[in-house]
Residue frames as a rotation matrix with the C-alpha (Angstrom) as fourth column:
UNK 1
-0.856 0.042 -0.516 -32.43
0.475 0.460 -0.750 -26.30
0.205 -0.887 -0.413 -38.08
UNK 2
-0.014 0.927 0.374 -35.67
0.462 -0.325 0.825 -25.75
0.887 0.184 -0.424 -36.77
UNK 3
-0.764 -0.283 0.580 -36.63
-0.223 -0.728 -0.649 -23.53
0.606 -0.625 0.493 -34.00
UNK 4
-0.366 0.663 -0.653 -38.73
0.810 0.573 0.128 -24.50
0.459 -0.482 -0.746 -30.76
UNK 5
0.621 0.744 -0.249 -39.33
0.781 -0.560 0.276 -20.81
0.066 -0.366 -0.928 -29.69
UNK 6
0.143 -0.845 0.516 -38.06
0.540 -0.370 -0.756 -17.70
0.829 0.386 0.404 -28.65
UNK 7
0.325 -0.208 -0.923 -36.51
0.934 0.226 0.278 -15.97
0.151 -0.952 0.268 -26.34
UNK 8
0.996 -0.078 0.031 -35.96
-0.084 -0.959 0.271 -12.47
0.008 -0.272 -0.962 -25.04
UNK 9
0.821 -0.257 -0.510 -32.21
0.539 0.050 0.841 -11.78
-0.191 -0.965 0.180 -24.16
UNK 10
0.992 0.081 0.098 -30.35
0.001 -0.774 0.633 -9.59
0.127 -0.628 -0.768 -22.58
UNK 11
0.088 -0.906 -0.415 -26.41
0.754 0.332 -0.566 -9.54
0.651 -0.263 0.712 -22.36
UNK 12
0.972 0.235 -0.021 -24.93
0.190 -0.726 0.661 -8.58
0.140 -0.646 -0.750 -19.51
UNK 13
-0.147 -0.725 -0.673 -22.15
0.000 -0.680 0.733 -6.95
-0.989 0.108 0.100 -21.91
UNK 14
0.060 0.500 -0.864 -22.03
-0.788 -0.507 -0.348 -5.63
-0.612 0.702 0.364 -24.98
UNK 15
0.810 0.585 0.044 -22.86
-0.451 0.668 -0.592 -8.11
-0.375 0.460 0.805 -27.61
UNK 16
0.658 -0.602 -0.453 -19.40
-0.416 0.211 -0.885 -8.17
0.628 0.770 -0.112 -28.94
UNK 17
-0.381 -0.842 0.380 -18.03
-0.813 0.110 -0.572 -9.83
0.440 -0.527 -0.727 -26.05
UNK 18
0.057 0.413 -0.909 -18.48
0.362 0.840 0.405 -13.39
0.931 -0.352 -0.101 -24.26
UNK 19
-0.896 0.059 0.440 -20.05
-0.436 -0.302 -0.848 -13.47
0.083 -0.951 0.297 -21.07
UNK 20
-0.748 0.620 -0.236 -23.35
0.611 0.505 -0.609 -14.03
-0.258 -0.600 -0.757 -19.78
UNK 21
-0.790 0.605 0.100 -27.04
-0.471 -0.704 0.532 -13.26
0.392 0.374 0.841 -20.64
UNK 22
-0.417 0.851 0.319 -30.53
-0.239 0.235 -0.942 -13.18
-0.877 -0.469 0.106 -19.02
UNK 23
-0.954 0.299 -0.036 -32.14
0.131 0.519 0.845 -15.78
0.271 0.801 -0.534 -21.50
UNK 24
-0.460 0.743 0.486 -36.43
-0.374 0.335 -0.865 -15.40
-0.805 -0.580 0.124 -21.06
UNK 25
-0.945 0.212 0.247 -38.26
0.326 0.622 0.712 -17.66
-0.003 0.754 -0.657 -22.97
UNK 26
-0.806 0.475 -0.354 -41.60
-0.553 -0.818 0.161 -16.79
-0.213 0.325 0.921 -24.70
UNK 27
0.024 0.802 0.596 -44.75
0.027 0.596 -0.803 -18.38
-0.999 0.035 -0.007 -24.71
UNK 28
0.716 0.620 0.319 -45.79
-0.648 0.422 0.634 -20.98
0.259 -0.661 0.704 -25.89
UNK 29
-0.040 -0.948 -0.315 -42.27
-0.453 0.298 -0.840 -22.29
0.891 0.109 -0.441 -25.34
UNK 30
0.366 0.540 -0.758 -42.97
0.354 0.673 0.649 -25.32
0.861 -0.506 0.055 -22.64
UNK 31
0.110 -0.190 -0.976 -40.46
0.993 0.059 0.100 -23.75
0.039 -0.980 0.195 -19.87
UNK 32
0.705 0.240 0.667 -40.86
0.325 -0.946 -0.003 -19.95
0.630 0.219 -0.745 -19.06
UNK 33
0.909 -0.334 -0.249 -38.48
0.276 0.035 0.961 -19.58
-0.313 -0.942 0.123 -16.17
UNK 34
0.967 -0.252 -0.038 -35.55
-0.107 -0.268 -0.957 -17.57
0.231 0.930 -0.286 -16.99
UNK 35
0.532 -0.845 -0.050 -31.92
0.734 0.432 0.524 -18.66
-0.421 -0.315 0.850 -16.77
UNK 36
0.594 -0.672 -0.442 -28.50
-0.803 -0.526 -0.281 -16.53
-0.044 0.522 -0.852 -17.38
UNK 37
0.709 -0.450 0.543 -26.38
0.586 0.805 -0.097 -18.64
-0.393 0.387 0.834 -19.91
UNK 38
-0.048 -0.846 -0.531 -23.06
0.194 -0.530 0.826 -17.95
-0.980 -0.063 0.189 -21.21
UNK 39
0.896 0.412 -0.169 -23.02
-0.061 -0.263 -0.963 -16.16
-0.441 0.873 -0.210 -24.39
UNK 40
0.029 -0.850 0.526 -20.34
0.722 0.382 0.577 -17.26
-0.691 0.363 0.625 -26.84
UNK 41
0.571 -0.146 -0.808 -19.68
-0.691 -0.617 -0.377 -14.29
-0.444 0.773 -0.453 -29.42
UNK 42
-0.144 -0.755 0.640 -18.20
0.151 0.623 0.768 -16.67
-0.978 0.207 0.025 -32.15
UNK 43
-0.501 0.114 -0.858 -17.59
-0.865 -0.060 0.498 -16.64
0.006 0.992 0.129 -36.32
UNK 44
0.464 0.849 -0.254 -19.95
-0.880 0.411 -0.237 -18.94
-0.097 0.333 0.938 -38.05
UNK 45
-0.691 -0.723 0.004 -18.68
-0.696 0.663 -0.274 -22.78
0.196 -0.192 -0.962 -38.15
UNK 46
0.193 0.603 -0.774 -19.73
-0.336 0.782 0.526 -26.42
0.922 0.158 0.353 -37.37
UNK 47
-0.659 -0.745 0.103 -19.79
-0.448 0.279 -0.849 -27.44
0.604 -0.606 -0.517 -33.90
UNK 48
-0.033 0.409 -0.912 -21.23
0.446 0.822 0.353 -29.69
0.894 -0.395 -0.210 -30.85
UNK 49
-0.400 -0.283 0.872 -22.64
-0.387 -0.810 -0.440 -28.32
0.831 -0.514 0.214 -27.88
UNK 50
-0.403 0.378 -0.833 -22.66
0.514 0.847 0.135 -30.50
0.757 -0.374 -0.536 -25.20
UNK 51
0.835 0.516 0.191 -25.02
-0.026 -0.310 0.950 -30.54
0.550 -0.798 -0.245 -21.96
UNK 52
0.530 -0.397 -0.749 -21.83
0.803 -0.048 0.594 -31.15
-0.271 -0.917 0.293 -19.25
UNK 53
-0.457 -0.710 0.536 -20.34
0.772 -0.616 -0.158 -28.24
0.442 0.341 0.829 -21.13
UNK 54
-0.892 0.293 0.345 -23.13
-0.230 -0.950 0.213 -26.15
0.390 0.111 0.914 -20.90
UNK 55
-0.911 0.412 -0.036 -25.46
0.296 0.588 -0.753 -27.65
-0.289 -0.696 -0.657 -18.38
UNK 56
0.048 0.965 -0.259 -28.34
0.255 -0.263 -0.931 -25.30
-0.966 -0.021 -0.258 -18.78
UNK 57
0.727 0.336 0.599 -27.25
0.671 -0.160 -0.724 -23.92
-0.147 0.928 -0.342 -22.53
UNK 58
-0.536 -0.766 -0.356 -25.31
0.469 -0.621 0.628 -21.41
-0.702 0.170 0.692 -24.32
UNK 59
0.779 0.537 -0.324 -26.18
0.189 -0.693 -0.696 -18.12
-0.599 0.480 -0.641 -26.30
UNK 60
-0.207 -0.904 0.375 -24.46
0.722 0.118 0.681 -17.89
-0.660 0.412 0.628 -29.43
UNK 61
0.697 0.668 -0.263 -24.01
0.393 -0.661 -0.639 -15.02
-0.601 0.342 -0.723 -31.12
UNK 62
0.575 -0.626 0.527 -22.12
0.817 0.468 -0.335 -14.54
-0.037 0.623 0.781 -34.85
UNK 63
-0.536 -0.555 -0.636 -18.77
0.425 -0.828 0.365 -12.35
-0.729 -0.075 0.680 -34.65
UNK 64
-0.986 -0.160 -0.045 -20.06
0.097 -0.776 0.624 -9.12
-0.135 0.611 0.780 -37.02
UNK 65
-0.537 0.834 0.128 -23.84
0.192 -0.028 0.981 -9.86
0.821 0.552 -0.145 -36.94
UNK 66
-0.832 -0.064 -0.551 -24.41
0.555 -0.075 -0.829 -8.67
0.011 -0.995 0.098 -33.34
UNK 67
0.441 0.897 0.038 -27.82
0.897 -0.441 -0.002 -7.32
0.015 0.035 -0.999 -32.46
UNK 68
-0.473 -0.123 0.872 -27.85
0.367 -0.928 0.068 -3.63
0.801 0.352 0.484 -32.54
UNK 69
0.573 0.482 0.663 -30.53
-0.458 -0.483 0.746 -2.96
0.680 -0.731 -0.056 -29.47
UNK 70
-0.341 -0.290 0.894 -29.52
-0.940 0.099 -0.327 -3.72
0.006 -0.952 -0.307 -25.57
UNK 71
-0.373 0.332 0.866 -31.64
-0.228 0.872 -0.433 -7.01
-0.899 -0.359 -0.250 -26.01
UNK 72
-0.771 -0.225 -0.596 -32.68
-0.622 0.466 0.629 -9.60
0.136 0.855 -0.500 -28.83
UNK 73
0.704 0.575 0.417 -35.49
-0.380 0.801 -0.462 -11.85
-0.600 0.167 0.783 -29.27
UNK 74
-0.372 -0.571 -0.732 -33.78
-0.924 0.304 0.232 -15.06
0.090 0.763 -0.640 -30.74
UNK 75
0.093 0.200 -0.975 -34.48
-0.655 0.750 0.092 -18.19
0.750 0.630 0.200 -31.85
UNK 76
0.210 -0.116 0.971 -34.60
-0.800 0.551 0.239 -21.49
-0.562 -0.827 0.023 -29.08
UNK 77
-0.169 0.089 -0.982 -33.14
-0.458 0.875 0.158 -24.61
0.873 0.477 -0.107 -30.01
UNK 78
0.006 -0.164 0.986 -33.91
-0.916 0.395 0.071 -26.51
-0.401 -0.904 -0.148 -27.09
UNK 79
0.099 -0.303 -0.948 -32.95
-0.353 0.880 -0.318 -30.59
0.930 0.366 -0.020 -26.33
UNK 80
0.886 0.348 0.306 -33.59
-0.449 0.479 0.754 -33.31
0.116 -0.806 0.581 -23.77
UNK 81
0.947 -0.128 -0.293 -30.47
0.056 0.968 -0.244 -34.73
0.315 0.214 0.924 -24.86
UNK 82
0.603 -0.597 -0.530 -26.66
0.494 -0.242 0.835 -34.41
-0.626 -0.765 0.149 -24.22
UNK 83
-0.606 -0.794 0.056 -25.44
0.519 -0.341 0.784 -32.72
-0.603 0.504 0.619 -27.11
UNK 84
0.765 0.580 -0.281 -27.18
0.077 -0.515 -0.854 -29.97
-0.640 0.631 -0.439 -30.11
UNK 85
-0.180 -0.692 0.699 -24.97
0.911 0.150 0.383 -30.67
-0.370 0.706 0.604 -33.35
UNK 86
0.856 0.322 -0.403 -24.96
-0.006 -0.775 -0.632 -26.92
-0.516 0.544 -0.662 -35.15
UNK 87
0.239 -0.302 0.923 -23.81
0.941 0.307 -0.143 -26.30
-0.240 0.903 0.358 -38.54
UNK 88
-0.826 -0.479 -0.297 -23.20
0.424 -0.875 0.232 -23.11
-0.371 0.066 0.926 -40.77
UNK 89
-0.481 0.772 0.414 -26.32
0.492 -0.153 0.857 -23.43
0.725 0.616 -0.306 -42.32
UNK 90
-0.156 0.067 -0.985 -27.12
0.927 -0.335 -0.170 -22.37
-0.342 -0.940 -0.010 -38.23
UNK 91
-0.415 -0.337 -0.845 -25.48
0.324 -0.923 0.209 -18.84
-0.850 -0.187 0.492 -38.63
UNK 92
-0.983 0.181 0.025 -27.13
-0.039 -0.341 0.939 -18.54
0.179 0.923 0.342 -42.14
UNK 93
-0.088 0.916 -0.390 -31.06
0.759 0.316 0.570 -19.34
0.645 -0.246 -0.723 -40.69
UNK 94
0.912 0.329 -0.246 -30.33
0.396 -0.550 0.735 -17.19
0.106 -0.768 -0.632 -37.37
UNK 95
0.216 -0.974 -0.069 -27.72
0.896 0.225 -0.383 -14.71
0.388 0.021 0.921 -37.76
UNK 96
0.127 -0.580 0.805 -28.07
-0.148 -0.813 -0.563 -12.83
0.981 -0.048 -0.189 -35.49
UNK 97
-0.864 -0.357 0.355 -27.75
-0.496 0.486 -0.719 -15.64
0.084 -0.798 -0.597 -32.64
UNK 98
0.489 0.740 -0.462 -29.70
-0.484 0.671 0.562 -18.35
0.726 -0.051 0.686 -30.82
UNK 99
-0.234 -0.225 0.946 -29.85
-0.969 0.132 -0.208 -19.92
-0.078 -0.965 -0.249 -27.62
UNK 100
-0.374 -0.023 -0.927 -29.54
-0.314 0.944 0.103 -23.66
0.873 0.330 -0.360 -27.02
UNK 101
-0.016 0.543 0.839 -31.73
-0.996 -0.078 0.031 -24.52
0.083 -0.836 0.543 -24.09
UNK 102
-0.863 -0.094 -0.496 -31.13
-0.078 0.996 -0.053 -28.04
0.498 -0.007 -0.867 -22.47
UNK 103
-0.147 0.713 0.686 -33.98
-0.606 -0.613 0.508 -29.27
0.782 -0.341 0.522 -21.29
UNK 104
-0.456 -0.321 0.830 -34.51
-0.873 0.344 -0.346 -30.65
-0.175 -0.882 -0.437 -17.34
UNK 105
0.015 0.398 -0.917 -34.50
-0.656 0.696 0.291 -34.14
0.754 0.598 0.272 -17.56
């Protein structure tokens, strides 16, 4: 999968737990405005991540490959559409996470 930018963030707990993170995107990445999305601490796998799930997105980060600092520059998929298909090949490209960023349509 390819990447549309990155993105500072920030959990607000420790990486090994789901919850929530300040996501900021990085120039030149088309929307700068930052958003806290839930972060999904999950094992690597093949799944669908839809927009009414995750309206604004979701930060996914693989069980055992957890950043190491308080914050993470990762990887942006972003998508006008209602769904972002990810694969394992995902968690093998960016493993140590990536944010899925819907964009406002």
């Amino acid at each position: 999968m390819q990447k549309d930018g990155d993105a500072s963030v920030a959990p607000n707990q420790p990486w090994t737990q789901d919850g929530t993170a300040l996501v900021s995107p990085l120039a030149p990445f088309p929307d700068l405005v930052p958003r806290t999305l839930p972060l999904d601490n999950r094992p690597a796998g093949t799944d669908t991540i839809r927009r009414r799930t995750y309206p604004q997105g979701l930060v996914i980060v693989q069980t055992g490959h957890e950043p190491t600092s308080s914050s993470a520059t990762l990887p942006i998929k972003s998508s006008s559409g209602t769904s972002v298909q990810i694969t394992s090949d995902t968690y093998v490209d960016w493993p140590d996470g990536f944010v899925i960023w819907f964009l406002t349509v």
